[in-house]
VOLUM-752883 format. One record per residue (C-alpha): z, x, y; residue number from 1. Coordinates in pm, whole numbers. Last residue first. Layout:
BEGIN
SITE       pz       px       py   pos
SITE        Z        X        Y   NUM
...
This chain:
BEGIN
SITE       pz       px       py   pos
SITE     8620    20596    12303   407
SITE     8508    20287    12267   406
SITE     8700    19969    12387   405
SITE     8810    19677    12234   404
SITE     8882    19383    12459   403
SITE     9192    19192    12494   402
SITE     9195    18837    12580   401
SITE     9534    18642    12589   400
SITE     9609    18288    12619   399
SITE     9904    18157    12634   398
SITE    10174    18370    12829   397
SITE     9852    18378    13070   396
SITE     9836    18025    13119   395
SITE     9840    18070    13536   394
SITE     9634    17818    13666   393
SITE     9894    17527    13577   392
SITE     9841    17207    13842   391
SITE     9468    17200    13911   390
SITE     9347    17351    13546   389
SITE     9058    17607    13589   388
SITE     9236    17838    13463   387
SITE     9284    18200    13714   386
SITE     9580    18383    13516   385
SITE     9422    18388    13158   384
SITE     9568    18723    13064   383
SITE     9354    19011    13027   382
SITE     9519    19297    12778   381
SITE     9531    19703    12794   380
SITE     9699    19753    13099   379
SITE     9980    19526    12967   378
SITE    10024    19793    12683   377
SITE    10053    20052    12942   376
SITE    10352    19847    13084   375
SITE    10547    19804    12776   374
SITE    10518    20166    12712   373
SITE    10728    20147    13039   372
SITE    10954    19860    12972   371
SITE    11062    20022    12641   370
SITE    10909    19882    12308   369
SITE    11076    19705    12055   368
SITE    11186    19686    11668   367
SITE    11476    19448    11582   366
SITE    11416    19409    11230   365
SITE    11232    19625    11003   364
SITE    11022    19550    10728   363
SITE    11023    19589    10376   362
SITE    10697    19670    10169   361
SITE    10631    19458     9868   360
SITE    10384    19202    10010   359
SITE    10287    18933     9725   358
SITE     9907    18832     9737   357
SITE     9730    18491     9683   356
SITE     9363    18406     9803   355
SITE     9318    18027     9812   354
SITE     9165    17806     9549   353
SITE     8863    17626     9747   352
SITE     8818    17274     9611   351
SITE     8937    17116     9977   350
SITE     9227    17312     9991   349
SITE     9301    17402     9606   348
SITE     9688    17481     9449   347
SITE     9623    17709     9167   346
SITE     9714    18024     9358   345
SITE    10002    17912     9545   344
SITE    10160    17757     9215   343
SITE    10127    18100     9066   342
SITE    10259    18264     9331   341
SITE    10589    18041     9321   340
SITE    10598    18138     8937   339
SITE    10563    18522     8994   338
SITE    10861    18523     9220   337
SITE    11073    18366     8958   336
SITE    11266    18033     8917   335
SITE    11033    17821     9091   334
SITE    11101    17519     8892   333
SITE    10874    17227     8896   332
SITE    10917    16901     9045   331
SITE    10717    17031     9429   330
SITE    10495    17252     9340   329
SITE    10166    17078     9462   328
SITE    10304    16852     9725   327
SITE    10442    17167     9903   326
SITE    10154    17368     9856   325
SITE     9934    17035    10017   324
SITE    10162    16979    10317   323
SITE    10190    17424    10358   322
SITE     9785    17340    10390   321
SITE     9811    17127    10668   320
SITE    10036    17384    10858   319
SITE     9736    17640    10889   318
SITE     9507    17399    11122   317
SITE     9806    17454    11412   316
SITE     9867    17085    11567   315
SITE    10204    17121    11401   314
SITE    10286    17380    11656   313
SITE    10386    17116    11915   312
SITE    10732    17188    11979   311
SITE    10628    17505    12243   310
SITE    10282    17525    12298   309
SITE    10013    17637    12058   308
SITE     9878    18040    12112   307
SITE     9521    18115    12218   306
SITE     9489    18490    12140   305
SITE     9135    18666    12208   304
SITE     9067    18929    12038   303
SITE     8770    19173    12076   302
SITE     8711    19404    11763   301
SITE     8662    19795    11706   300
SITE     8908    19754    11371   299
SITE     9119    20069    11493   298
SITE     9087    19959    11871   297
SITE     9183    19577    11839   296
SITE     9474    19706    11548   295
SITE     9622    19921    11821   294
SITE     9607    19634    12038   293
SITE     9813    19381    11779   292
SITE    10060    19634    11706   291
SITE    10139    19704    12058   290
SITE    10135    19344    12135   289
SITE    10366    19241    11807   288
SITE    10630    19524    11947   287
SITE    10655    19400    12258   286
SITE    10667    19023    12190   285
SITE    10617    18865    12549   284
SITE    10293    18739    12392   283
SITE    10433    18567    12120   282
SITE    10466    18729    11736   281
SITE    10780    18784    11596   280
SITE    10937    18489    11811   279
SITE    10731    18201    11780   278
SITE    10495    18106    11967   277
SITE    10234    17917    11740   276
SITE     9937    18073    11636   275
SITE     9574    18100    11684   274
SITE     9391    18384    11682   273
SITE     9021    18418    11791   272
SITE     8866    18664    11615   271
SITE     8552    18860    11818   270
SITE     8295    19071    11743   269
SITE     8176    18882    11427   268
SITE     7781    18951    11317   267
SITE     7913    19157    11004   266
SITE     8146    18884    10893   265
SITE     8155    18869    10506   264
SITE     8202    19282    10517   263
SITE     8486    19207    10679   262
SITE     8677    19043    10420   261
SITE     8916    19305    10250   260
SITE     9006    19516    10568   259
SITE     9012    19219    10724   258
SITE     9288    19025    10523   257
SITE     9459    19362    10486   256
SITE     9464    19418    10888   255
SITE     9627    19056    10923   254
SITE     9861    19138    10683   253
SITE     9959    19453    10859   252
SITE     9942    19279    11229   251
SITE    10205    18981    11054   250
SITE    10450    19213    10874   249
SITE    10471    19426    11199   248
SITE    10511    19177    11385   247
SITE    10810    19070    11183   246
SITE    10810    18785    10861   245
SITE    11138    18935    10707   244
SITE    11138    19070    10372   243
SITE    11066    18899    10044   242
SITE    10696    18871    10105   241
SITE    10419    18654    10024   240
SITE    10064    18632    10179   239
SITE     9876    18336    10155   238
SITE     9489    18375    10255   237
SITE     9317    18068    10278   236
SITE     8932    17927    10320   235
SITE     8809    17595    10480   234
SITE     8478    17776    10623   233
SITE     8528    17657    11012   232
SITE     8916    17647    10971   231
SITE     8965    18006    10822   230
SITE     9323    18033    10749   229
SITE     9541    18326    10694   228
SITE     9933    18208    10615   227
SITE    10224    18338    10559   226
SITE    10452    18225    10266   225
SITE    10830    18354    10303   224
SITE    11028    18440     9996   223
SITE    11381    18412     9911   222
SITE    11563    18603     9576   221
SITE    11804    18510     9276   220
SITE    11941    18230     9458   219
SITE    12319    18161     9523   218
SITE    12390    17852     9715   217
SITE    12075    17659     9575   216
SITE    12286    17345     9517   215
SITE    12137    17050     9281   214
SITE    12056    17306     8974   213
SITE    11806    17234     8728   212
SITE    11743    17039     8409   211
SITE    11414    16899     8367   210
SITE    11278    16569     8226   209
SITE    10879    16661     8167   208
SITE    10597    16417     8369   207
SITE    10812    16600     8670   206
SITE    10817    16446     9044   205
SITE    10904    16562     9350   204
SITE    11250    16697     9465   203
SITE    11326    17062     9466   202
SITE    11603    17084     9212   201
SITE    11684    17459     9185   200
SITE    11654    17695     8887   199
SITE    11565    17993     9129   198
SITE    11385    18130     9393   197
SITE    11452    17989     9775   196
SITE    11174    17968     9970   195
SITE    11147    18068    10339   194
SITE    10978    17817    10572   193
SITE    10620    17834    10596   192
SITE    10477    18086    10820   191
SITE    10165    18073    11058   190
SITE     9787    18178    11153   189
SITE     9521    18020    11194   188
SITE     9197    18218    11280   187
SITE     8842    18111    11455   186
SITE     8590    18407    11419   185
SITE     8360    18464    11732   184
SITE     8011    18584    11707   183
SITE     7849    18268    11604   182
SITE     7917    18127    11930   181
SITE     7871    17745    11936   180
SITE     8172    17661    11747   179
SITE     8408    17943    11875   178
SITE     8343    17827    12263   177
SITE     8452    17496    12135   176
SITE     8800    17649    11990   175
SITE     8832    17885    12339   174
SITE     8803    17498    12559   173
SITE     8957    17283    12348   172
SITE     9310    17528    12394   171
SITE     9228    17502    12727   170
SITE     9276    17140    12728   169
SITE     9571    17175    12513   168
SITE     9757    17471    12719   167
SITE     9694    17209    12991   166
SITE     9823    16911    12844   165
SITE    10127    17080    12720   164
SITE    10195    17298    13057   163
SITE    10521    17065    13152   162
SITE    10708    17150    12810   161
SITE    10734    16828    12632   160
SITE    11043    16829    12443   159
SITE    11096    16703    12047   158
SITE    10733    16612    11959   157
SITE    10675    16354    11829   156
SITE    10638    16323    11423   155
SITE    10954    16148    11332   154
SITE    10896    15863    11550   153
SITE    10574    15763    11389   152
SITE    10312    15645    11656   151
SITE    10014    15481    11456   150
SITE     9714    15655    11557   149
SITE     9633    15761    11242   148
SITE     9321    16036    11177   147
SITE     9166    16049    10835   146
SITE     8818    16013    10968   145
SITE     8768    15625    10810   144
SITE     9067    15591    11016   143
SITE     8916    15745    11361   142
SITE     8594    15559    11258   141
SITE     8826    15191    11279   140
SITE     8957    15291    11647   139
SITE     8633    15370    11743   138
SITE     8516    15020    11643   137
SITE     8775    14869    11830   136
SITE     8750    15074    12177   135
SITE     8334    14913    12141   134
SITE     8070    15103    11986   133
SITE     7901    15358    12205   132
SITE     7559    15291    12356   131
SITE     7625    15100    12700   130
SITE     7885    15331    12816   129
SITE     7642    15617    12794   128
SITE     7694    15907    12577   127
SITE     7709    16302    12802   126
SITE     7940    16457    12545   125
SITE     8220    16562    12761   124
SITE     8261    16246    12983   123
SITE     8122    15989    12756   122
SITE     8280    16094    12424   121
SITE     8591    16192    12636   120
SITE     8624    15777    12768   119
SITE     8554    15649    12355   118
SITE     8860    15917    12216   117
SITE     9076    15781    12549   116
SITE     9038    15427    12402   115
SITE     9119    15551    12057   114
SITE     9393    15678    12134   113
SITE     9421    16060    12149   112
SITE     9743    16203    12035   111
SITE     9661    16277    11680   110
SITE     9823    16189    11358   109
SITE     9711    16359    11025   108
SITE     9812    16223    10684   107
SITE     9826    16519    10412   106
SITE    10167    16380    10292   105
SITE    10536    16502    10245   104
SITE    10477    16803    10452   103
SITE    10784    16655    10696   102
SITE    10604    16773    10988   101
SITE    10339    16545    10878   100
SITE    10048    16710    10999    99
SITE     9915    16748    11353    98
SITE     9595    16603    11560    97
SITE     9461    16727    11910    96
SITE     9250    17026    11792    95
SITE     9076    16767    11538    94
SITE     9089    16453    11821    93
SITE     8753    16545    12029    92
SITE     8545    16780    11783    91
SITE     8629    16503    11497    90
SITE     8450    16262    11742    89
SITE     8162    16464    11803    88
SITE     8092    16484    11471    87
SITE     8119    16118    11357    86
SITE     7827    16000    11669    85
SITE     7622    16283    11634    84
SITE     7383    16063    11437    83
SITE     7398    15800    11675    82
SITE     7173    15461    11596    81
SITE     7270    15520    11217    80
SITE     7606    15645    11306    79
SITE     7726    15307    11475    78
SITE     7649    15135    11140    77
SITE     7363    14908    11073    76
SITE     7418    14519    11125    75
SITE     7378    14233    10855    74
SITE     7079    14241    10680    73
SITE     6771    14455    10680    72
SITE     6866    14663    10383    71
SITE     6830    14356    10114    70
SITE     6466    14287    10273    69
SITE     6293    14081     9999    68
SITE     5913    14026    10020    67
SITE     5876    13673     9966    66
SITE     5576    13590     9706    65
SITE     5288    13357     9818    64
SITE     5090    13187     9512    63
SITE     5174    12860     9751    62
SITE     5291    12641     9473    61
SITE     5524    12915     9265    60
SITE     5628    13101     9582    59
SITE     5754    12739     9745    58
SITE     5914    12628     9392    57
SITE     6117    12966     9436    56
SITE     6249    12903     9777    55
SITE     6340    12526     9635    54
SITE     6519    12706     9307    53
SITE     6715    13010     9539    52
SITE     6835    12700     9813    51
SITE     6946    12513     9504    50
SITE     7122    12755     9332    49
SITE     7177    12825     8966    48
SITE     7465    12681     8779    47
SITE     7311    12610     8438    46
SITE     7428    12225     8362    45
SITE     7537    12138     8716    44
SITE     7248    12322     8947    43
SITE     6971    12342     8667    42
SITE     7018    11955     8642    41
SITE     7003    11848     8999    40
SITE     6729    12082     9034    39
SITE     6504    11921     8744    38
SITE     6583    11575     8861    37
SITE     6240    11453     8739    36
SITE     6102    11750     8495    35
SITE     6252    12031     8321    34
SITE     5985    12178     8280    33
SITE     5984    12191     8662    32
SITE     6317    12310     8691    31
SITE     6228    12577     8424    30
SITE     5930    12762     8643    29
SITE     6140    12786     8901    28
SITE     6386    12955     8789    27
SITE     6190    13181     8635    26
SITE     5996    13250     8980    25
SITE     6311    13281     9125    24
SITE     6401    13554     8900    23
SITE     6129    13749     8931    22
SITE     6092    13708     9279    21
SITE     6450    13916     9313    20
SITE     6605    13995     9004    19
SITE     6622    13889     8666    18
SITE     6845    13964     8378    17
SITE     7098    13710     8496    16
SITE     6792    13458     8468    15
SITE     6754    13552     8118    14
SITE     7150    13472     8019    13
SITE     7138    13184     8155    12
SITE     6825    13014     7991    11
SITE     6918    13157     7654    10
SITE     7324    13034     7682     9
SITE     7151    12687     7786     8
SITE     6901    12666     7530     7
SITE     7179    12696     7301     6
SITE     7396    12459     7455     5
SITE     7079    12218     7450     4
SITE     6920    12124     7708     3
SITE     6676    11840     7626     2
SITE     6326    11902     7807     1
């Protein structure tokens, strides 16, 4: 057989069609038309392959086709032999992980390595050594996760105070008791800095040249986003207001979220608040606990507060949204009140648009109890005073339980 460039565009471009025995069949089938230094030729004039032409010529003499097994090459995954395997390890490093402080990207960074991430997996989740991948191969799912383990001086924390590991271990503790108690409701709570409105240059990006202002010394107003998150359904409630963020700002929000979403929750007998703790709303805050009890007995709920520890309140779920609101609006113009909530409710978390509101009311400043309504208040609240931990029992400024009671 001469092969002609014609014949040799045909022959090609048939085999490409091909797959599997088909093909090799085909290829097969030509060599030996081809005739005496058939393979030689089909290798430099067509540029088919020698091992595929001999495996076809064996199928061809012996009337036995290969049974192709694409799927049994090459190794399967860690999470084919452990289905649990991706799960448990977001369980292990989500509570331990923060966002950018800098809200410049959605990167997390947790403070489990990878080695520590394989010796929890065994302790807490019962695997054996033998089954789980190796440090490396850890180290590779906690990327594939999202999670970087690359230390970035800007996001340590400043101080350590000495109960971090404790207040984190405990703080694992209440969100795992969440998971596998459909009663509870997990809450994150938090402000975003205050936001100056106006024609002001915020940085970012603009597809349209803009003029604005490079000094925001005289805005029009300030508002403060607050923040309702819902980690275990991915769902967020920004509040706005132009006053100060004060516990009574925070309990009244937090009564309007539930006031307008109970009736979602009907099993839920508990919310479990997380927050970080600041000044409006720790546990010392008089004010925020009398606020925060009263709305326990009006709402007929348990609560259970599990606050972050100091300089580590990027580990909150609520502050990875402020990275994606900031990325959103940043290059426009906020030069009105109804433009920044506008940006707030287009922005999506993970294809949810959140739930946008402006507060109106103005709060007040400087409001606090006396030591002896303090003291019925503390009648009224359990703090964790007996933890398990060796060197920090008493986490009671922490973690707060207060349970409703009928009357």
């Amino acid at each position: 057989m001469q092969l002609t460039d014609s014949l040799k565009k045909l022959l090609k471009e048939t085999a490409k069609q091909l797959k599997g025995a088909a093909k090799r069949k085909f290829l097969a089938q030509t060599v030996a038309a081809l005739g005496h230094g058939g393979h030689l030729k089909a290798e430099q004039e067509l540029g088919w392959n020698r091992v595929t032409i001999s495996k076809g010529i064996k199928e061809l003499t012996s009337g036995i086709t290969c049974v192709d097994n694409y799927r049994g090459r090459g190794r399967y995954k860690a999470e084919s032999h452990l289905p649990n395997l991706l799960s448990d390890i977001k369980k292990l490093v989500d509570g331990q992980s923060q966002i950018d402080p800098s809200f410049k990207s959605q990167r997390l960074y947790t403070r489990l390595s990878a080695s520590v991430v394989r010796h929890q997996l065994i302790e807490k989740f019962c695997y054996a050594d033998e089954e789980l991948p190796t440090t490396e191969t850890i180290r590779v799912k906690l990327n594939d996760l999202g999670y970087r383990l690359k230390r970035v001086a800007k996001i340590q924390p400043q101080k350590k105070f000495p109960q971090t590991d404790a207040i984190f271990e405990q703080l694992a503790i209440v969100h795992q008791e969440a998971i596998e108690d459909p009663s509870i409701l997990r809450l994150s709570l938090d402000a975003k800095a205050r936001v100056n409105i106006g024609s002001f240059d915020r940085g970012g990006r603009n597809r349209v040249p803009t003029k604005t202002d490079d000094h925001d010394f005289h805005p029009k107003t300030s508002v403060t986003p607050y923040g309702i998150f819902i980690p275990g359904l991915d769902e967020l409630f920004l509040y706005f207001t132009e006053s100060k963020v004060t516990s009574d700002f925070i309990v009244d929000i937090l009564a309007d979220f539930w006031e307008s979403e109970s009736w979602r929750f009907p099993e839920i007998k508990t919310l479990l608040i997380n927050q970080d703790n600041g000044g409006e709303n720790n546990s010392r805050r008089t004010q925020f606990m009398k606020r925060i009890v009263e709305f326990s007995q009006k709402y007929q709920l348990n609560l259970r507060l599990a606050y972050y520890p100091p300089y580590h309140s990027k580990y909150n779920p609520i502050e990875r949204t402020w990275a994606v609101l900031e990325n959103y609006w940043n290059g426009s113009i906020l030069d009105e009140v109804e433009t920044a909530l506008n940006f707030a409710h287009n922005m999506t978390w993970n294809g949810k648009h959140p739930v946008v509101k402006l507060v109106t009311e103005t709060y007040e400043l400087g409001v606090k109890l006396t030591k002896e309504a303090m003291s019925t208040i503390e009648k009224q609240i359990n703090r964790l005073t007996d933890s398990t931990h060796e060197t920090f029992p008493d986490l009671g400024k922490w973690f707060i339980d207060i349970h409703y009671e009928a009357t």
